[in-house]
N, C-alpha and C positions, 0 to 999 in steps of 0.2 A: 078762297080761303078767308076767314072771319076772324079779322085781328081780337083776340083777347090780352092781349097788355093792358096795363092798366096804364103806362108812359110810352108814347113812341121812341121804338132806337134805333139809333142814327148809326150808319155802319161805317167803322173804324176801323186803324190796321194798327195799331199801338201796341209794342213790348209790356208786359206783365208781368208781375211773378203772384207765384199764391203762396202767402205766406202761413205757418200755420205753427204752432209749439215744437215741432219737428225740425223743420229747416222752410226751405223757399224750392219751388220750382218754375219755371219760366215759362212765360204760356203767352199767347196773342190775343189781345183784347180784338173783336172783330165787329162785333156792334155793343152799344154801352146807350145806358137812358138814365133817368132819374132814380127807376126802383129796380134795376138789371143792366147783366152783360151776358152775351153769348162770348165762352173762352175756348183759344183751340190750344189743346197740347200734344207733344209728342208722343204720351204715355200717360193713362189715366193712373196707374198702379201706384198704391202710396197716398193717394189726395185723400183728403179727408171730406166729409159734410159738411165743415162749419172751418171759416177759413177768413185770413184779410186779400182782399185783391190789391195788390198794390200796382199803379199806376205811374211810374217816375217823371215821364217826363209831365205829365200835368198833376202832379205831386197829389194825388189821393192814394188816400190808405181808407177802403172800403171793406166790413164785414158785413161778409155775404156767408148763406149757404144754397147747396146746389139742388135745383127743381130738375133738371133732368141731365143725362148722359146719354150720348149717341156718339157711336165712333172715338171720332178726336175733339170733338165739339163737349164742353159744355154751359149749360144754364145755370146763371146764379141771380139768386134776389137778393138783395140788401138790406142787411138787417136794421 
């Protein structure tokens, strides 16, 4: 397979939430780079396109929106 990133991402298992004008949902950061995160959640339903990833314990707050959905997985880039 033929990496197209434009940043390698290094796989993590970090607490998330997506934060968005609505409320927050809790999600697991699973790998994270410079210009993306691959996030897992329990339920896509509700999420929105365009979102902050927040990250607590390495205290970022990142606005991203989402490049793809699969499953409970998804892709986001950072705005």
């Amino acid at each position: 397979m033929v990496e197209t990133r434009r940043a390698p991402r290094h796989r993590v298992l970090k607490a998330g939430k997506i934060d968005f004008g609505g409320g927050a949902i809790d999600c697991t950061v699973r790998n994270l780079s410079n210009t993306g995160a691959a996030i897992e959640v329990s339920n896509q339903i509700g999420i929105p396109e365009k979102f902050t990833l927040v990250v607590p314990g390495d205290g970022l707050h990142l606005p991203c929106h989402i490049m793809w959905r699969k499953g409970y997985r998804i892709g986001v880039t950072f705005d």
